[in-house]
Backbone bond lengths (Angstrom), bond angles and torsions (degrees), N, CA, C in turn:
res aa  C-N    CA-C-N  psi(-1)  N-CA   C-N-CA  omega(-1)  CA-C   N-CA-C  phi
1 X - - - 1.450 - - 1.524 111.23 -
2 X 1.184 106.21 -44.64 1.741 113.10 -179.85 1.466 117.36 -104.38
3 X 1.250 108.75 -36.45 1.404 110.81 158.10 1.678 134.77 -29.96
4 X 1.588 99.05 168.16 1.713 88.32 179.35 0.963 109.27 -109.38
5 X 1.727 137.90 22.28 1.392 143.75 -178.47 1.414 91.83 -66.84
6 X 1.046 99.10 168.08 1.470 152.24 -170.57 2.294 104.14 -64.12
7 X 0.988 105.17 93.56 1.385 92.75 173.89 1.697 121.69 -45.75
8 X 0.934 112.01 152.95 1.762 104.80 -176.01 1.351 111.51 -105.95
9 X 1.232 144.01 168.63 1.249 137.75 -139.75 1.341 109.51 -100.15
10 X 1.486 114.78 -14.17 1.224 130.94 -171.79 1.804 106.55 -57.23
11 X 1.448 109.57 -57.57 1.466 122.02 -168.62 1.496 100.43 -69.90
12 X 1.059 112.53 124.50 1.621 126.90 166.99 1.573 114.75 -107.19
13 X 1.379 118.10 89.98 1.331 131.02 135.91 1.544 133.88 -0.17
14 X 1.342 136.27 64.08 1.630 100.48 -168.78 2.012 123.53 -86.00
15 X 1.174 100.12 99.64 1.190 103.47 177.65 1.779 126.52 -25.77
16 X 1.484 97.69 125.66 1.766 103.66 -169.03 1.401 97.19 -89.52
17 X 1.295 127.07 136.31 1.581 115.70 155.13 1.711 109.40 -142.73
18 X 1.292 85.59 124.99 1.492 113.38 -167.99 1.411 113.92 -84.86
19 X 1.649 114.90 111.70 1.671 108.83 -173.31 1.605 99.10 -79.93
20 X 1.383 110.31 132.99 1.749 108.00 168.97 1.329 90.07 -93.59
21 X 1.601 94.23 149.21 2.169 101.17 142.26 1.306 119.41 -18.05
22 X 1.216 84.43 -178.27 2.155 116.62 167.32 1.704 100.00 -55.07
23 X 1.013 125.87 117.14 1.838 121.95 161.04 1.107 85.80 -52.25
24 X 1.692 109.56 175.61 1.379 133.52 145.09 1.842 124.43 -49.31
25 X 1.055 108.04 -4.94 1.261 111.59 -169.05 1.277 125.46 81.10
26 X 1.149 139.47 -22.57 1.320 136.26 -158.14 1.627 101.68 -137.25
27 X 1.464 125.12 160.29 1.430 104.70 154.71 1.586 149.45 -92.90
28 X 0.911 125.63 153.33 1.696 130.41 179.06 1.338 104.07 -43.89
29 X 1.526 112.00 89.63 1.321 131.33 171.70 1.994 106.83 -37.23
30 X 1.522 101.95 152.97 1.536 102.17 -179.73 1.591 88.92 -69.47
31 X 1.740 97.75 171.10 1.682 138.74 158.53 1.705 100.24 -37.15
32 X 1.300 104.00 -68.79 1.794 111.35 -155.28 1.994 91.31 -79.35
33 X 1.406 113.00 -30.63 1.437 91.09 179.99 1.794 127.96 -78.35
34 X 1.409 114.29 -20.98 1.208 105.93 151.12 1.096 139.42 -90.27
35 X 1.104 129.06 7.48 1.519 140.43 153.49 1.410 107.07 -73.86
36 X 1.111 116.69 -44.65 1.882 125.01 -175.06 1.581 87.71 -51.21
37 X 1.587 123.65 -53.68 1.689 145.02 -154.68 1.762 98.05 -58.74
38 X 1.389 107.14 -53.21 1.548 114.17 -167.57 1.723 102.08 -94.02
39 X 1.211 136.34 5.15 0.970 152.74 132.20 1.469 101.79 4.17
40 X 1.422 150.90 127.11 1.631 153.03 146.12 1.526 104.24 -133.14
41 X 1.764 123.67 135.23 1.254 107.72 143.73 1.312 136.76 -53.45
42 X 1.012 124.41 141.09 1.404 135.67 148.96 1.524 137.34 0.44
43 X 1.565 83.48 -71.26 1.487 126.60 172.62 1.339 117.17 -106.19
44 X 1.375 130.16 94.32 1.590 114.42 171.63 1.645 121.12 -49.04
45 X 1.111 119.73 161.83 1.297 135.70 -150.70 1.490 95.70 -69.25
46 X 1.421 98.45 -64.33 1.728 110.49 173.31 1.643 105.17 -82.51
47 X 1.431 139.03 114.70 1.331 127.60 137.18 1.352 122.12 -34.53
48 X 1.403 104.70 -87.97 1.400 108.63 -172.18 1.934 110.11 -31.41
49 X 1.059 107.69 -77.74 1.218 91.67 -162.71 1.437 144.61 -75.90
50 X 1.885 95.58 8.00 1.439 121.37 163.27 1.709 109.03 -91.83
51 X 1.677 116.57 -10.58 1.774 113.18 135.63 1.136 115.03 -73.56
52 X 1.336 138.38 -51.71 1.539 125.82 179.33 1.544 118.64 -44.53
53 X 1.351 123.19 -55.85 1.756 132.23 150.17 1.117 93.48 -14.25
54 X 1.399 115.64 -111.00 1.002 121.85 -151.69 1.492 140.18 -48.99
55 X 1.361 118.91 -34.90 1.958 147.53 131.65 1.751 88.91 -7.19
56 X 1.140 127.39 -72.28 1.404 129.37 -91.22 2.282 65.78 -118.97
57 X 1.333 108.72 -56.98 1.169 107.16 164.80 1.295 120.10 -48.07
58 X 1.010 141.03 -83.27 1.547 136.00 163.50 1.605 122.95 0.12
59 X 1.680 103.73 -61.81 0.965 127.45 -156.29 1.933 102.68 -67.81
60 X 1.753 93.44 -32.24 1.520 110.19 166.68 1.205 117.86 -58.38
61 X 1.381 122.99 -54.39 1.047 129.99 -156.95 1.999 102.37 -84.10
62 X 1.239 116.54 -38.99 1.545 111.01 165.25 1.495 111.12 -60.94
63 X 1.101 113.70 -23.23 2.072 114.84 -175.01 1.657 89.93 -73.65
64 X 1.403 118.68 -32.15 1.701 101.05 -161.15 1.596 89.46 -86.45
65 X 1.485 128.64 -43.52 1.365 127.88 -164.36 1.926 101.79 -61.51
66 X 1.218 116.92 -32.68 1.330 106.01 176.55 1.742 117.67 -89.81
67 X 1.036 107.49 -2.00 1.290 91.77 165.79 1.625 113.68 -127.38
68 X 1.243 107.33 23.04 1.512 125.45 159.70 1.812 93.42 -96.05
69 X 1.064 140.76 -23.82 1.443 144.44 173.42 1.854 109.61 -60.53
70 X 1.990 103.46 -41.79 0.812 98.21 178.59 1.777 130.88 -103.89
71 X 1.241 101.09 -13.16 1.453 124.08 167.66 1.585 115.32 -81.96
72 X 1.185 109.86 -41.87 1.417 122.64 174.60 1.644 107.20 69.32
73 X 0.874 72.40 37.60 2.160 97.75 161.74 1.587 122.26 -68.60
74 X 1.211 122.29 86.49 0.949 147.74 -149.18 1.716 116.13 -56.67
75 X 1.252 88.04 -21.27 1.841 112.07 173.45 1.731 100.77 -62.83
76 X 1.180 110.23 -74.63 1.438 113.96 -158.67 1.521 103.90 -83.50
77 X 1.562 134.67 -11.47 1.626 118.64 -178.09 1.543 98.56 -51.44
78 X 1.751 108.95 161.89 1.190 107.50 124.64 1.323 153.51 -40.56
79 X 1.428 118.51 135.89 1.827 96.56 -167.68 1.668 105.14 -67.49
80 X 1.163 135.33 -5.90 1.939 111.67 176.74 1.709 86.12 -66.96
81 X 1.064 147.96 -53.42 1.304 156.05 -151.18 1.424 109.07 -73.53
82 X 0.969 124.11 -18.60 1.873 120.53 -177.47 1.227 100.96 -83.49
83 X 1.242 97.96 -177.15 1.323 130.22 -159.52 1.310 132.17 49.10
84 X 2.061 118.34 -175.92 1.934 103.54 178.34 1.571 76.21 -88.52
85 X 1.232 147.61 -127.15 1.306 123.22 -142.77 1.158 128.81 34.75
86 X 1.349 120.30 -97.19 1.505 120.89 175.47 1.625 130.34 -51.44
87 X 1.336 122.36 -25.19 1.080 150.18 176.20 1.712 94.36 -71.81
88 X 1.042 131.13 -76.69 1.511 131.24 171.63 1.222 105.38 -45.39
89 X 1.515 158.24 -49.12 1.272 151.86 171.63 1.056 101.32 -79.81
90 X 1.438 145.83 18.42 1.413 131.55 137.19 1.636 119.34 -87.77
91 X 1.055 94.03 -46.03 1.827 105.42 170.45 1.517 100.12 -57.16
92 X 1.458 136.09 -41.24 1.830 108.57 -178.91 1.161 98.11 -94.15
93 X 1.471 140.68 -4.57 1.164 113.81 170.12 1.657 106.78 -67.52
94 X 1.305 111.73 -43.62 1.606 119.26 -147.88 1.522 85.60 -83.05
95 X 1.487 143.54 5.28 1.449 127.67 -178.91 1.285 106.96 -126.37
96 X 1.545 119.84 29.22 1.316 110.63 156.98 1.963 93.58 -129.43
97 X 1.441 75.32 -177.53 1.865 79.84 178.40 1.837 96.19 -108.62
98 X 1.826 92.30 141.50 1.415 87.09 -162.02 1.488 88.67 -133.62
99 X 1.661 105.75 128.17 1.543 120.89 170.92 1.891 120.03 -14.30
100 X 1.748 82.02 -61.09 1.490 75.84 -174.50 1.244 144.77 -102.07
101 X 1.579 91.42 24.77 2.229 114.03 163.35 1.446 85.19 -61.87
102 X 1.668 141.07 -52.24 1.508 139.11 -157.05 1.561 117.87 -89.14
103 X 1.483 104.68 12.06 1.542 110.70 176.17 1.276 113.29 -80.86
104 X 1.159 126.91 -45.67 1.661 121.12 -178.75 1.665 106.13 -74.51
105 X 1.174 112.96 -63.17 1.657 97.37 -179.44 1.597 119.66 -36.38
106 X 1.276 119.24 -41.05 1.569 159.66 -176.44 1.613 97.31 -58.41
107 X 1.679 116.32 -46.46 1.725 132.04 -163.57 1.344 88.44 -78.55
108 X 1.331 121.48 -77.80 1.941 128.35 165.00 1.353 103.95 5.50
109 X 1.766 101.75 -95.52 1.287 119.72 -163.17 1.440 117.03 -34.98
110 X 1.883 111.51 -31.66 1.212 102.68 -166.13 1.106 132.27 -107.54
111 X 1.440 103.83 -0.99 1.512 153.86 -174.98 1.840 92.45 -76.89
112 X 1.932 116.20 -61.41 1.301 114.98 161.59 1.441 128.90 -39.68
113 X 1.574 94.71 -42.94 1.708 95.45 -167.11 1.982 96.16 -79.38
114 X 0.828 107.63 -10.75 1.984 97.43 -169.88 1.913 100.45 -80.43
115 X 1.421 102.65 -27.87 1.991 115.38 -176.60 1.752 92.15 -48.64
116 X 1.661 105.68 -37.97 1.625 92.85 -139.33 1.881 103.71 -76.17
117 X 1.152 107.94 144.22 1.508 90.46 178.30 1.753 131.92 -95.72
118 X 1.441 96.66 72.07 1.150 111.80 170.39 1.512 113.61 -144.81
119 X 1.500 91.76 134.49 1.562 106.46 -172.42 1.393 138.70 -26.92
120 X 1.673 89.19 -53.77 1.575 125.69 163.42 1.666 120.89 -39.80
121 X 1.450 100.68 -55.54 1.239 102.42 -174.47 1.543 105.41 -82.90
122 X 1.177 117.37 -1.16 1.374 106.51 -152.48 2.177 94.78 -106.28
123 X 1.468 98.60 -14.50 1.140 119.10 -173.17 1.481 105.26 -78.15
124 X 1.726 100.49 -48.76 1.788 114.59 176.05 1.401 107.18 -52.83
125 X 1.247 101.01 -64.20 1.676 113.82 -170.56 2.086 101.60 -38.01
126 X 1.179 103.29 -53.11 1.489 98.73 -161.49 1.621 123.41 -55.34
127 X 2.291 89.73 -45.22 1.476 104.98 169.14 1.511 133.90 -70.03
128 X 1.445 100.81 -17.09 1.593 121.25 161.14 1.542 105.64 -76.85
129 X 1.073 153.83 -20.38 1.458 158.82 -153.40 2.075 82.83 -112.05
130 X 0.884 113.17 -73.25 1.510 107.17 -156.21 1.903 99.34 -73.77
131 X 1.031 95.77 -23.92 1.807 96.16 176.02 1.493 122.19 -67.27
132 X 1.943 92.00 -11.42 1.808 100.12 -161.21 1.413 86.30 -97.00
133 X 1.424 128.37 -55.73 1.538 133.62 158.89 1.144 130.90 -29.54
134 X 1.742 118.68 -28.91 1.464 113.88 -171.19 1.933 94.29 -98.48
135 X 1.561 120.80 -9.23 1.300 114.37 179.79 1.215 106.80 -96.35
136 X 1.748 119.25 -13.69 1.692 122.78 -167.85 1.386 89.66 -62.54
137 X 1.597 122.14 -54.54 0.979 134.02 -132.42 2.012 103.05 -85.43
138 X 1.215 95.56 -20.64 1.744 99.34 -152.83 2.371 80.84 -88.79
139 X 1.486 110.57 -48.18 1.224 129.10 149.99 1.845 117.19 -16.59
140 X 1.458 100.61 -64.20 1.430 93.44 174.25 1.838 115.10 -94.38
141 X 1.044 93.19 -6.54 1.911 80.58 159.38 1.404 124.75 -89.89
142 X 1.103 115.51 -20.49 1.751 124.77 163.30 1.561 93.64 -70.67
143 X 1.338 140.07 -87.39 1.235 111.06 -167.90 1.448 130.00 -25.88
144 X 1.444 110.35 -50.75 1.507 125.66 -176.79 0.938 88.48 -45.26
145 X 1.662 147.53 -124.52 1.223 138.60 138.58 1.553 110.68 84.37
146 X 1.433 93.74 -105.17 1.711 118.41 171.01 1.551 101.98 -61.54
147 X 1.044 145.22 -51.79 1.631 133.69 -178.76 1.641 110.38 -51.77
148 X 1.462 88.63 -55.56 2.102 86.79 172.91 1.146 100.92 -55.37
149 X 1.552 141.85 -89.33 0.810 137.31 -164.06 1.425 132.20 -29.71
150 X 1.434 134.90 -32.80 1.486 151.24 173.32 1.065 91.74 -81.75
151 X 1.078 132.17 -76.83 1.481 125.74 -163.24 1.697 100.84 -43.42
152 X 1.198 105.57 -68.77 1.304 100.23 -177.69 1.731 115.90 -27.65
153 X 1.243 100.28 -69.34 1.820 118.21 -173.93 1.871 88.46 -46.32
154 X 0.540 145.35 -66.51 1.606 160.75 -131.64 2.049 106.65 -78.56
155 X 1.222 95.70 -68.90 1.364 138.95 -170.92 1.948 101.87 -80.21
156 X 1.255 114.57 -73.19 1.135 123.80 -138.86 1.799 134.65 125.18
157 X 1.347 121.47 159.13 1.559 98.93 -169.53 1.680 92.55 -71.58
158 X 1.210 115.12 -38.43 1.553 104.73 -140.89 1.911 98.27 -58.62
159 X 1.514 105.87 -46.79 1.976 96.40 173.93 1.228 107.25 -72.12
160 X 1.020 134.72 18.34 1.945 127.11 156.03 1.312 98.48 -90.29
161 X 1.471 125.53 -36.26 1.584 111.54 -165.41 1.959 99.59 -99.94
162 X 1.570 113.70 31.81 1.103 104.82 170.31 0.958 115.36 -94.97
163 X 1.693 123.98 143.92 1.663 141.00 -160.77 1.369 109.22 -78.56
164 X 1.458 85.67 115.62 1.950 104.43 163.62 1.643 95.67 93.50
165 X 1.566 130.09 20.21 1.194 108.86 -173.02 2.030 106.61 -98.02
166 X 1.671 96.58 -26.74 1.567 88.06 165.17 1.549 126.23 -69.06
167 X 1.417 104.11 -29.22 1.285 108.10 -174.58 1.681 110.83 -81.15
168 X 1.232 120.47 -0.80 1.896 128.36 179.66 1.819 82.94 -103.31
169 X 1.023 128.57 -10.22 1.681 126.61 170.22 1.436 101.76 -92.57
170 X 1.063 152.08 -55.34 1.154 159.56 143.67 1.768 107.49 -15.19
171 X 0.978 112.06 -59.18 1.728 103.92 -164.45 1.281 94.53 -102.12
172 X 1.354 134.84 -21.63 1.614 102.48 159.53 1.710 112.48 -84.15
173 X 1.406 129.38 8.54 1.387 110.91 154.13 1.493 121.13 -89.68
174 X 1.506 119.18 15.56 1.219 120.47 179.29 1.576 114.47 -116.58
175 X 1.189 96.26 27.55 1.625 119.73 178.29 1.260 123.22 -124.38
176 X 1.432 95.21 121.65 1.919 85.41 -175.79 1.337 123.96 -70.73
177 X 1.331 110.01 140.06 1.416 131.35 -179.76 1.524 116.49 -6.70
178 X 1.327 120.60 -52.23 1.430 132.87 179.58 1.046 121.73 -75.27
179 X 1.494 112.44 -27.88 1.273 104.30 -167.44 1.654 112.48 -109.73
180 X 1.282 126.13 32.88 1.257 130.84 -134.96 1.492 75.07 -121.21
181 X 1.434 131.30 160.82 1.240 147.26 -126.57 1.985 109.03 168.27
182 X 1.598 95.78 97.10 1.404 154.59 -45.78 0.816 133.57 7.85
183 X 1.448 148.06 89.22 1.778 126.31 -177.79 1.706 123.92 -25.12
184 X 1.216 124.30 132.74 0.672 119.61 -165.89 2.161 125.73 -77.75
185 X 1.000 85.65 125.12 2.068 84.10 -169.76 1.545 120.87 -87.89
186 X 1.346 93.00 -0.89 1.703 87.24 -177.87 1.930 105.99 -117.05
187 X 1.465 112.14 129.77 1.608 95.72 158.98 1.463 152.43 -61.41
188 X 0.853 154.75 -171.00 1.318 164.18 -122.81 1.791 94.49 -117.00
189 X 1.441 147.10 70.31 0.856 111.55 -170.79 1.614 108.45 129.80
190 X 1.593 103.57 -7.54 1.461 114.77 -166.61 1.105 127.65 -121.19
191 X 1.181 137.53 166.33 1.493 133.90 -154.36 1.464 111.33 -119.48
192 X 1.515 106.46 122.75 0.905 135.05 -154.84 2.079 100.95 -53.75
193 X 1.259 96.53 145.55 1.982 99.42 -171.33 1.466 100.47 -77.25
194 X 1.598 97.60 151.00 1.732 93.12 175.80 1.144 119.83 -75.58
């Protein structure tokens, strides 16, 4: 029964044969001939102008990403940047005034006042530096806050409890106004687009 003898003639087997489909038509090319098939140099023939290609591609593809930055064309953003989600937590970020668009100009100033050599200023500078930090900070947890919360009201819980979306609210309010990426479409004060 388990053995490797010899079946005996008695037991008759009835052979299964299974009709497949249509083959592919053709046959299962050898090992070395499709590898020969997917075969590429290394080195294209021409350098230069398989750098020019490629330059010239790039150069396409940054022309669509920056003016998908400014159209906000949903094709070409980056994915942190898609969707209405993110688009709605850009509009309340960009329509309130937020501490830390005024941190770097704010870092400068105080960065100047620490050069000067007097105590005084050098004393101001520090408590103005940690005073600007202890409001950046209290600043971006109230947003957090209000972003969950709208979104939530807006959206639903489940896109309020989506990952990394307070914290992409957070670091574009720590960017100044201009330089913020989507440009920003809503004013100072304004209500967010439907």
């Amino acid at each position: 029964m388990f053995g490797r003898g010899s079946r005996s003639s008695t037991t008759t087997d009835p052979v299964v044969v299974q009709e497949h489909g249509p083959g592919k038509g053709r046959p299962t090319p050898k090992r070395s001939a499709a590898q020969a098939a997917k075969r590429q140099p290394l080195v294209p023939d021409d350098r230069k102008a398989a750098g020019r290609k490629a330059r010239d591609e790039r150069r396409a593809n940054q022309a669509k990403v920056v003016q998908a930055y400014e159209t906000e064309d949903q094709r070409f953003l980056p994915a942190r940047d898609r969707g209405e989600v993110r688009r709605y937590v850009r509009d309340l970020v960009d329509r309130r005034r937020n501490v830390g668009q005024y941190f770097l100009p704010v870092a400068f100033a105080v960065l100047f006042l620490a050069v000067i050599p007097n105590q005084t200023a050098i004393l101001v500078s520090a408590v103005a530096m940690y005073t600007m930090l202890g409001v950046l900070v209290l600043d971006c947890i109230l947003l957090s806050r209000t972003v969950k919360g709208a979104v939530a009201e807006r959206f639903g819980q489940a896109a309020a409890e989506e990952k990394g979306l307070r914290w992409y609210a957070v670091m574009r309010a720590t960017q100044m106004r201009r330089m913020r990426r989507p440009t920003a479409k809503v004013k100072h004060g304004g209500v967010p687009r439907p």
